[in-house]
C-alpha positions as CSV (number, residue, x, y, z in Angstrom):
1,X,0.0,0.0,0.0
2,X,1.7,3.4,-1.2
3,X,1.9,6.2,1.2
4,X,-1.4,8.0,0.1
5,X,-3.0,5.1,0.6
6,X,-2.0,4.6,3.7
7,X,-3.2,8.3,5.2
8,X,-6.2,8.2,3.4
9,X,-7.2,4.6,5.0
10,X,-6.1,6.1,8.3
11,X,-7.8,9.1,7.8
12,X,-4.8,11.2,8.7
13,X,-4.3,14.7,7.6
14,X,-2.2,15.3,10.8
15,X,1.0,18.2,10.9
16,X,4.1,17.5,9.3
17,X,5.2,15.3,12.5
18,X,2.4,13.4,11.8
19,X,2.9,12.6,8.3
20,X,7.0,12.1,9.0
21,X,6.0,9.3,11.6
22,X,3.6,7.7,9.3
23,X,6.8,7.4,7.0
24,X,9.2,6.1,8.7
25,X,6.6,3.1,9.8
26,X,5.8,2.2,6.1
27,X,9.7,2.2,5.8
28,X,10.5,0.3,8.8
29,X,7.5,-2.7,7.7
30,X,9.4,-2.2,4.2
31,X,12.6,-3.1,5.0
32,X,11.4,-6.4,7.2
33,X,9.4,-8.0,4.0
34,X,12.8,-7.5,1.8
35,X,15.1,-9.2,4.9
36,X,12.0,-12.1,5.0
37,X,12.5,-13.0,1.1
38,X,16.2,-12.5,0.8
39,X,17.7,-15.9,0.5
40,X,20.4,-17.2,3.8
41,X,24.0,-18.4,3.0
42,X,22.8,-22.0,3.8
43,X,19.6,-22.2,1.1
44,X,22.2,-20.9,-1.7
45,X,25.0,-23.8,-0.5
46,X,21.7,-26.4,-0.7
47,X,20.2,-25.8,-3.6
48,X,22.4,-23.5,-5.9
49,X,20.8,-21.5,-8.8
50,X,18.3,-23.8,-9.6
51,X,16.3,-23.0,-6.9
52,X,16.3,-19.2,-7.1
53,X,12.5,-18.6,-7.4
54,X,11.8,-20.8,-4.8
55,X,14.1,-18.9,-2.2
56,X,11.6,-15.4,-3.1
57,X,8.9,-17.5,-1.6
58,X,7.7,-17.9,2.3
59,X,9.7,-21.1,3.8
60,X,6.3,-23.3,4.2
61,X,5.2,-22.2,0.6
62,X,9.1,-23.4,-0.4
63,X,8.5,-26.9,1.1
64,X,5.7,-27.7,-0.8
65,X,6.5,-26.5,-3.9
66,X,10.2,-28.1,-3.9
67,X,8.0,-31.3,-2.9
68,X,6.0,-30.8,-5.9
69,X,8.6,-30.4,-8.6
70,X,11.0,-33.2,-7.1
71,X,7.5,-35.3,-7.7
72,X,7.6,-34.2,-11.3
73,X,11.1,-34.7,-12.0
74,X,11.0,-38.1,-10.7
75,X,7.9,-38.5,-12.2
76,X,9.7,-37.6,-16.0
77,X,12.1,-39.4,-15.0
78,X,10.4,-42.9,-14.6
79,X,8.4,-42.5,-18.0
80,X,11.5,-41.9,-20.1
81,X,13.4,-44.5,-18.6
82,X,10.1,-46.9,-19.3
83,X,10.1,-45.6,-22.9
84,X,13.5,-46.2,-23.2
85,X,13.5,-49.9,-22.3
86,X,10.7,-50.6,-24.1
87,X,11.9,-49.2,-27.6
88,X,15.1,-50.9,-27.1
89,X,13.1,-54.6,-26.3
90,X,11.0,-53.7,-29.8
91,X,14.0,-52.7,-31.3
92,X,15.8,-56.1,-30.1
93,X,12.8,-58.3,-30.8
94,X,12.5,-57.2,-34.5
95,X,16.2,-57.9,-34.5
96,X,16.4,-61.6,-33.1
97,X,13.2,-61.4,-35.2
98,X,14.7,-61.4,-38.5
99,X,17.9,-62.5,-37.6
100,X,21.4,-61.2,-38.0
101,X,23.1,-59.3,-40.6
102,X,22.8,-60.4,-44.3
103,X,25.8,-61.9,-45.2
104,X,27.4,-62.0,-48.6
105,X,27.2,-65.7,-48.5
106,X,23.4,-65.5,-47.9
107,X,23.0,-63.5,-50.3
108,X,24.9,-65.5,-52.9
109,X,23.0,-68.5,-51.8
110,X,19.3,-66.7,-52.1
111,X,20.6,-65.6,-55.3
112,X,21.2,-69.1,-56.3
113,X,18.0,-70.4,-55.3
114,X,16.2,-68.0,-57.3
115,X,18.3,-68.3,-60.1
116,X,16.8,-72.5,-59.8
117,X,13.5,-71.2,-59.8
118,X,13.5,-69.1,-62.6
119,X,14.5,-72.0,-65.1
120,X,11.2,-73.6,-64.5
121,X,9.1,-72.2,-66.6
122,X,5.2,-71.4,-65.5
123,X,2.7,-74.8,-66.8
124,X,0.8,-72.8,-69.9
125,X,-2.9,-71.8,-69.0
126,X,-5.6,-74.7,-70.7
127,X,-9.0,-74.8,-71.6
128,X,-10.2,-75.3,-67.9
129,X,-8.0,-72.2,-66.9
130,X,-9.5,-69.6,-68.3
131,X,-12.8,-70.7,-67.8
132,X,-12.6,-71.8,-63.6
133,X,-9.8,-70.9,-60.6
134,X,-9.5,-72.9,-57.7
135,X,-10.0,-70.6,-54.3
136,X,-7.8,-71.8,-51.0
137,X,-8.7,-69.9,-47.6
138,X,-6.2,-69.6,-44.8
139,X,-8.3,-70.1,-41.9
140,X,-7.2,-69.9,-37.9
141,X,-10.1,-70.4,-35.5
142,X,-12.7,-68.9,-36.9
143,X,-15.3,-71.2,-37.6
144,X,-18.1,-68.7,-38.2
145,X,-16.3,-66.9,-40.5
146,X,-15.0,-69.8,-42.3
147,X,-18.8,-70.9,-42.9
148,X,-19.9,-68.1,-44.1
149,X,-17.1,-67.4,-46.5
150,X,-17.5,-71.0,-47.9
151,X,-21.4,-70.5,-48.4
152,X,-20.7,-67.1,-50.5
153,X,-18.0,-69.0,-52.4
154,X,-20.4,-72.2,-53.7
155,X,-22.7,-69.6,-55.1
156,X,-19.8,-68.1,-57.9
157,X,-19.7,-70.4,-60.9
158,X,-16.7,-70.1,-62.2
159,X,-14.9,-71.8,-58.9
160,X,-13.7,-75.1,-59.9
161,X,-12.6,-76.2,-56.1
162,X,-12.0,-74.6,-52.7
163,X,-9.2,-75.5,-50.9
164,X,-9.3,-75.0,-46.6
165,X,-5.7,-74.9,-45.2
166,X,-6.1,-76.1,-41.7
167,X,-3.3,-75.8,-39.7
168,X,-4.8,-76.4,-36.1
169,X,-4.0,-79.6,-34.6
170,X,-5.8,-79.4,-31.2
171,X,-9.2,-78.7,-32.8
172,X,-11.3,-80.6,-35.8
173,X,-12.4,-78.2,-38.6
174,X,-16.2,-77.4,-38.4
175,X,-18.6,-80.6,-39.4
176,X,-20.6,-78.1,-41.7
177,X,-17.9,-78.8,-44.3
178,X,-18.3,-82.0,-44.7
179,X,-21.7,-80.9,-46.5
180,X,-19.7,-79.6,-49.3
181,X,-17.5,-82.4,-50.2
182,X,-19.8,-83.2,-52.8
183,X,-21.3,-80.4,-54.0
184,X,-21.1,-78.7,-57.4
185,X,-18.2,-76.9,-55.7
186,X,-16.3,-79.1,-53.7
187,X,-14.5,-78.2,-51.2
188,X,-11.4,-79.7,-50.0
189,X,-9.7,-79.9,-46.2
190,X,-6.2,-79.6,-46.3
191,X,-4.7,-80.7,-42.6
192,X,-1.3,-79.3,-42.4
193,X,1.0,-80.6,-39.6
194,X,3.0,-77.0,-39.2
195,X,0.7,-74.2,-37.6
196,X,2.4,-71.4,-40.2
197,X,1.4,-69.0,-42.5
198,X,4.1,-70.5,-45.0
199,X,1.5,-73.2,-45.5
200,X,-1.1,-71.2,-46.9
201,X,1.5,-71.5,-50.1
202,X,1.9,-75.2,-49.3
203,X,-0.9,-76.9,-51.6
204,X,-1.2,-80.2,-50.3
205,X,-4.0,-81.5,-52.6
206,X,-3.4,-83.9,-55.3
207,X,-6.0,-83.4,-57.7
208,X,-6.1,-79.3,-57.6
209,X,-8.1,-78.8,-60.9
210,X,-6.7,-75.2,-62.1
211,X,-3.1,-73.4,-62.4
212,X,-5.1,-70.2,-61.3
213,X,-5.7,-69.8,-57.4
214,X,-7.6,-67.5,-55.7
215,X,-5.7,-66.7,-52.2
216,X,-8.0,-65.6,-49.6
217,X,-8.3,-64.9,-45.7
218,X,-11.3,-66.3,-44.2
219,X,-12.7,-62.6,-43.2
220,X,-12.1,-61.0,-46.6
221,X,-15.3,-61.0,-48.9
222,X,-15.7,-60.0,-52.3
223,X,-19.0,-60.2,-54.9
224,X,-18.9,-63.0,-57.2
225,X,-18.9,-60.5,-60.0
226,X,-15.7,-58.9,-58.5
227,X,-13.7,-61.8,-58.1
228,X,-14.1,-62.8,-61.6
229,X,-12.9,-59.1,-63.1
230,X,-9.8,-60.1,-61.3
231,X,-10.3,-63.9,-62.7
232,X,-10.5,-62.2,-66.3
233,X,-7.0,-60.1,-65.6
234,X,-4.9,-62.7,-64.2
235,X,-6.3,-65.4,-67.6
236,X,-4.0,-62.1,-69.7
237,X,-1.2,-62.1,-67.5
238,X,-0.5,-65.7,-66.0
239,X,2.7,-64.6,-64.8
240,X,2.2,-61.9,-62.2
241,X,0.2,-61.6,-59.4
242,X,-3.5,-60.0,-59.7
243,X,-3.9,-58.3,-56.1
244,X,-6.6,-55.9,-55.2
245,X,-5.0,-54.4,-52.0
246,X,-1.9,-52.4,-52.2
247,X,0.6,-51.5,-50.4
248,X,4.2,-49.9,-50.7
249,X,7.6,-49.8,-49.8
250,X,9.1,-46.5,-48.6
251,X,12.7,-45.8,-48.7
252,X,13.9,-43.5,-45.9
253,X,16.4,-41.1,-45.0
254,X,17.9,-43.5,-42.4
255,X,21.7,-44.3,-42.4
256,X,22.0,-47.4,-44.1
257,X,25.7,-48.1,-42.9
258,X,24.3,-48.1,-39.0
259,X,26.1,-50.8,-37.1
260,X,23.6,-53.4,-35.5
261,X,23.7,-54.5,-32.0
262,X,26.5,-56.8,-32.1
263,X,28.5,-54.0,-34.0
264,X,28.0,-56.2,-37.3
265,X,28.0,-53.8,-40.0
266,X,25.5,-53.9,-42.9
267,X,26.6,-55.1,-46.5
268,X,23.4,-53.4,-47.4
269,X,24.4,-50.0,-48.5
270,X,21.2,-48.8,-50.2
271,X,19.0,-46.8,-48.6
272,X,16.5,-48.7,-45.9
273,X,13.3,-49.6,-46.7
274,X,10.1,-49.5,-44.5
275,X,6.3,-50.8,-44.7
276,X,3.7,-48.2,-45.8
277,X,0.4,-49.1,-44.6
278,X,-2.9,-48.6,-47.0
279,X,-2.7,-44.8,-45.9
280,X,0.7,-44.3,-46.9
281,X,0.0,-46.4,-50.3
282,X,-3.2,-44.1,-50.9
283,X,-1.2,-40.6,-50.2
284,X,1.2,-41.1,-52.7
285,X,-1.3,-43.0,-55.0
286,X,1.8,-45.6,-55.2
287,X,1.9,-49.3,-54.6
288,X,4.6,-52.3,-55.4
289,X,2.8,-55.0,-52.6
290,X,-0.6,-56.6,-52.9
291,X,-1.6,-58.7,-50.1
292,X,-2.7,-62.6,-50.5
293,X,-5.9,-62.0,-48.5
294,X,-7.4,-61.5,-52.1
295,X,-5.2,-61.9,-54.9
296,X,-4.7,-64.4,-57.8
297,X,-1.8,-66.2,-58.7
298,X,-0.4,-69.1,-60.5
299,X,-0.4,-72.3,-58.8
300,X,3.4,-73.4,-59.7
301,X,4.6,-69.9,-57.9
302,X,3.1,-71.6,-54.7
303,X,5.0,-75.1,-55.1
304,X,8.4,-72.2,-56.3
305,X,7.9,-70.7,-52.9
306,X,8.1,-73.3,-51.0
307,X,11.2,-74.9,-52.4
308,X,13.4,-72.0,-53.6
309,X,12.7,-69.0,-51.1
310,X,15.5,-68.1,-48.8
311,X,15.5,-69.8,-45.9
312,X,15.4,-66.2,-43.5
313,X,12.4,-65.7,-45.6
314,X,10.7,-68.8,-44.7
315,X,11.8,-68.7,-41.0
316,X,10.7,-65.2,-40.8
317,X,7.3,-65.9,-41.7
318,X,7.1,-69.4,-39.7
319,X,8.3,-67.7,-36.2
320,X,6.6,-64.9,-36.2
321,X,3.2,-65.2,-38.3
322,X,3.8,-62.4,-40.3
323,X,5.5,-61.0,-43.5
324,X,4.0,-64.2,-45.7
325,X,2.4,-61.1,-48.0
326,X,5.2,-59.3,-48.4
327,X,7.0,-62.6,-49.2
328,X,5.4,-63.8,-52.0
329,X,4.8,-60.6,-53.4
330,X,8.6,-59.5,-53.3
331,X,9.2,-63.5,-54.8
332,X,7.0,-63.2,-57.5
333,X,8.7,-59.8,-58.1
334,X,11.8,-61.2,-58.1
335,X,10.9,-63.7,-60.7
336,X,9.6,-61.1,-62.7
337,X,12.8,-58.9,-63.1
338,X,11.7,-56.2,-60.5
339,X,8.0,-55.8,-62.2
340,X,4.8,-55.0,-59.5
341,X,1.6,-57.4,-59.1
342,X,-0.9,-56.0,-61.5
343,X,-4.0,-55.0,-60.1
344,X,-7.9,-55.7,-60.6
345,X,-10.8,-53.2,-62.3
346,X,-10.9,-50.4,-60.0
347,X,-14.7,-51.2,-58.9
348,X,-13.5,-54.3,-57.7
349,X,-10.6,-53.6,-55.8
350,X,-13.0,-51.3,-53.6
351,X,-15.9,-53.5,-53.3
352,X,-14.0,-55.4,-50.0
353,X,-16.5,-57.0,-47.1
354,X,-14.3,-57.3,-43.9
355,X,-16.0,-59.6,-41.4
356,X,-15.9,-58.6,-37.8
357,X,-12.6,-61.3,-35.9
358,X,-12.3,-60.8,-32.5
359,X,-8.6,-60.9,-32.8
360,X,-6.3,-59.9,-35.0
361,X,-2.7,-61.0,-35.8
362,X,-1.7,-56.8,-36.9
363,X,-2.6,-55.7,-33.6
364,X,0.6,-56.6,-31.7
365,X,2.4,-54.1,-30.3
366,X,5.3,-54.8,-33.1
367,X,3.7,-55.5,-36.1
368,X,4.8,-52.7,-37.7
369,X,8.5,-52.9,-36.9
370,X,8.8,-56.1,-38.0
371,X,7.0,-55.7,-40.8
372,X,9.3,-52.6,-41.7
373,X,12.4,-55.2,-41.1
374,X,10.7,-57.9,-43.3
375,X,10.4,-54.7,-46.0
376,X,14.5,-54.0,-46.2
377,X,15.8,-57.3,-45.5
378,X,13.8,-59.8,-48.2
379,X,14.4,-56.3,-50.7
380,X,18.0,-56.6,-50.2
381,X,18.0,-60.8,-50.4
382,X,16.0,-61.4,-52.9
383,X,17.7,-58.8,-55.3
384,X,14.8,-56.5,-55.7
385,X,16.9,-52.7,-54.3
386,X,19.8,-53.2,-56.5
387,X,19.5,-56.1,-58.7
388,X,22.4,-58.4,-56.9
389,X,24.9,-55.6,-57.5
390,X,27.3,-56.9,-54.8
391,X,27.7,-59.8,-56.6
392,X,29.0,-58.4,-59.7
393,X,31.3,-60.5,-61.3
394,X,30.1,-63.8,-59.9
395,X,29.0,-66.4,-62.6
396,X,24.8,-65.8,-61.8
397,X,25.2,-62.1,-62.5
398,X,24.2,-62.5,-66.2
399,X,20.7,-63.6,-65.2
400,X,18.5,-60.8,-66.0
401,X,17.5,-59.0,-62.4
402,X,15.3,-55.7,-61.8
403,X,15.0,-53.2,-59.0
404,X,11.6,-52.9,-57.9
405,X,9.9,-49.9,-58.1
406,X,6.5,-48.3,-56.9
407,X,3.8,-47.8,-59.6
408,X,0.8,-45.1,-59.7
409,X,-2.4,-46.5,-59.1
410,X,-5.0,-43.8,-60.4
411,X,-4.6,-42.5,-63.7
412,X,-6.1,-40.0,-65.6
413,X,-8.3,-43.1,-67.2
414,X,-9.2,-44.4,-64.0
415,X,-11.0,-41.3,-63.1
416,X,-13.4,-41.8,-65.8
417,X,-14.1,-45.8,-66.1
418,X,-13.8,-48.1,-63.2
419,X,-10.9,-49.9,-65.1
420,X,-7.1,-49.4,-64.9
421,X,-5.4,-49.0,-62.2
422,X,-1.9,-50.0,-61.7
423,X,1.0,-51.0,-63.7
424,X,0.5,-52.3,-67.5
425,X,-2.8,-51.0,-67.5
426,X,-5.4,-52.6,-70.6
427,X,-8.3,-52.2,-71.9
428,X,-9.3,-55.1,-72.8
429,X,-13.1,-54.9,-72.2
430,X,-14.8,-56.2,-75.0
431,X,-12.8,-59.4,-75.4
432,X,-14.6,-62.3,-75.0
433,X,-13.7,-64.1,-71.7
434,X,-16.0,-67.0,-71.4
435,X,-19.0,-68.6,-72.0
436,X,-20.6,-66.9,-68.8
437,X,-19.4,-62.9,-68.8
438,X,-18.8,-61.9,-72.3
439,X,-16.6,-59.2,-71.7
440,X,-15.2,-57.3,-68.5
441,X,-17.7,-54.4,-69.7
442,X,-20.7,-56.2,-69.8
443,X,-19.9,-57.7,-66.9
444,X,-20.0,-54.0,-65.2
445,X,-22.6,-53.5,-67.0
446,X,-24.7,-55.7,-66.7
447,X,-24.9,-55.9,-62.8
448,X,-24.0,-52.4,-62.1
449,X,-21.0,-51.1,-59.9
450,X,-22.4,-51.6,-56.2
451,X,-25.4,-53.7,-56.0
452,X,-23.4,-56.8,-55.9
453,X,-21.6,-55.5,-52.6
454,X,-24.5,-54.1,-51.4
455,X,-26.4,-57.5,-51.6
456,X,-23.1,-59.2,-49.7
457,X,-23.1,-56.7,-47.4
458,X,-26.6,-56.8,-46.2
459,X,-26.5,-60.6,-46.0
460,X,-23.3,-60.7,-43.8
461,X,-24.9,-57.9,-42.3
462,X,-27.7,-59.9,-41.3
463,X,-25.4,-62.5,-40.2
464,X,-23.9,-60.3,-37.3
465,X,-20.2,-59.8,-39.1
466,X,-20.3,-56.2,-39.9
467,X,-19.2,-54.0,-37.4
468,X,-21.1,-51.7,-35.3
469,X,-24.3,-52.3,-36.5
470,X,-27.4,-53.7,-34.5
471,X,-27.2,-57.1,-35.6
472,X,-23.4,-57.3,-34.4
473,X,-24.2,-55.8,-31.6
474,X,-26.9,-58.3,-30.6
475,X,-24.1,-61.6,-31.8
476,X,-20.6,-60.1,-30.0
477,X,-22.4,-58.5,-27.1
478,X,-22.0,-61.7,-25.3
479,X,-19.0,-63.6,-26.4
């Protein structure tokens, strides 16, 4: 409170020995709050600079707020130290994951192997090829979804067989199937001894009745009208892969000469490679994966898997249940001298029904960074960053390799027809493909764009296996 304040509070308007008394109190109660916030010799010796503010505050109001920042800074403390460890587990899980360092022997060997494959020479499509393809579903404990896929499937006529890979020992597939064996689409139980998604590839089957093979998850639906515009497009280009969801390798700034754990450094000197999700893939309206959730391929690139992929590869994918997409789709590339899958009509890539699974193998905590190691290390090994350039000089280097790289997947075409998208676009739609569709445009035509999901949809929706509507609500709400 300032002088005037003071005398008019009091109400003073005393002599000039009045007013000099009133003075020299305001001074006096002055100089005691300065000596109460100056700090002692012993506060500066205890607590330095640091705690400067603190030593302009009342002792008691000192205590608690030293209490509280120490709680803080302890607090900080703890979570980056938490952080820390468990970055450096993922980091050293995705490690032991994928193994060691790529060796130059390794990588002569994987180049050897696919330098075997490559001499065999894909079986040439028949009659019954370009008319049916066989459909194998990789199934893991979902029976209801398993059923319900299969009872879509027998209803398309141009499947020839459908193939269940069932890789769980401790329980029998579901009786319903049995049903089926029979039927004007058989379908076929394949009991695999290994619990791996490597098997899905494995085709155990004797009698499989087409060279084309529809590779599909058990959740994954598509109408019957847009499996076969990917049917059509694979019957043109046997060799490559016919996908209809994309995805893409990024390269990144990192420092590809980082040393790993064990101070091994990498022969890999191109830049690193990570896995771009379908958001990343979109963004850049690039793509050079496709996923075998829903993609066609040639049946002999299954049995070529199997035998000649590198054995990190295979490993890889058996240990940790992950990476079998970007596998086959980086072989098949491989094969191919560096060339992308191709992809189906653009109405039916979009047309996906995803049943509702309790659990799902992508939501582990490091999915993505193994995943992202899968991405550089089966690049570098099975030629596809540099085309084997390390091995220069070696008597395989005159087989013909090629770097893989990412594709657009709009064009200005695509914008205007529901065709083309992807590499190697054609347009191909009046050629006659079979005795059922005509052409790939009457086929569009004739049904219309959406209907045909629409009518899947509503019948899985009725089925409780779309997500967040009142009939799933009403099937989950107790399980």
């Amino acid at each position: 409170m300032s002088l005037v304040q003071r005398e008019h509070f009091y109400g003073l308007r005393a002599s000039t020995a009045s007013t000099h008394a009133i003075r020299k109190m305001n001074a006096t109660i002055t100089t005691r709050q300065r000596k109460s916030t100056q700090p002692r010799e012993s506060d500066v010796e205890n607590y330095g600079n640091v705690s400067t503010p603190l030593k302009l505050l009342p002792r008691q109001r000192r205590r608690k707020y030293r209490s509280r920042i120490l709680f803080i800074l302890g607090f900080s403390l703890a979570a980056i130290l938490i952080v820390a460890a468990i970055l450096y587990s993922y980091k050293r899980s995705t490690e032991e994951a994928i193994g060691e360092e790529i060796t130059l022997h390794e990588l002569k060997k994987a180049r050897d192997y696919l330098i075997e494959a490559k001499r065999h020479k894909l079986s040439p499509l028949r009659a019954i090829d370009r008319e049916k393809y066989t459909v194998r579903i990789n199934t893991w404990r979902r029976n209801e979804q398993l059923l319900a896929s299969v009872n879509h499937l027998i209803t398309c006529q141009n499947i020839a067989q459908i193939q269940v890979v069932w890789c769980d020992r401790d329980n029998p597939p579901p009786s319903e199937l049995l049903n089926y064996a029979t039927g004007d689409v058989p379908v076929v139980l394949e009991h695999h001894a290994i619990n791996s998604l490597n098997e899905r590839f494995r085709v155990l089957s004797d009698n499989t009745p087409t060279y084309g093979i529809l590779s599909i998850d058990d959740d994954v639906l598509r109408s019957c009208e847009a499996i076969d515009a990917g049917f059509y497009r694979w019957s043109d280009h046997p060799d490559r892969i016919i996908g209809y969801d994309t995805r893409v390798h990024m390269i990144s700034d990192a420092d590809a000469s980082e040393s790993t754990r064990d101070g091994t450094q990498r022969i890999d000197k191109n830049p690193v490679w990570s896995y771009g999700y379908l958001s990343s893939t979109r963004k850049r309206n690039r793509y050079s994966i496709t996923l075998p959730r829903f993609c066609f391929i040639h049946k002999d690139y299954l049995d070529l898997y199997i035998e000649y992929a590198p054995k990190r590869v295979l490993q890889t994918v058996g240990k940790h249940f992950n990476c079998e997409d970007i596998a086959m789709s980086f072989f098949v590339s491989a094969l191919t001298e560096g060339q992308v899958p191709l992809l189906a009509d653009l109405w039916a890539t979009t047309g996906m029904v995803k049943l509702y699974s309790e659990s799902a193998i992508s939501g582990s905590h490091d999915h993505k960074m193994i995943r992202d190691k899968c991405v550089d290390k089966f690049g570098f090994l099975l030629g596809l960053k540099d085309g084997y350039a390390l091995l220069e000089g070696d008597a395989g280097h005159d087989s013909k390799w090629g770097q893989l790289e990412s594709q657009h997947i709009m064009h200005a075409t695509s914008r205007k027809l529901p065709f083309g998208i992807g590499a190697d676009v054609d347009h191909k739609l009046y050629k006659v493909q079979n005795h059922f569709v005509p052409s790939r445009r009457e086929l569009v035509g004739s049904v219309g764009f959406m209907k045909p999901e629409r009518d899947l949809r509503d019948k899985m929706k009725a089925l409780g296996f779309i997500e967040n509507t009142p009939e799933w609500k009403v099937k989950w709400k107790n399980k």
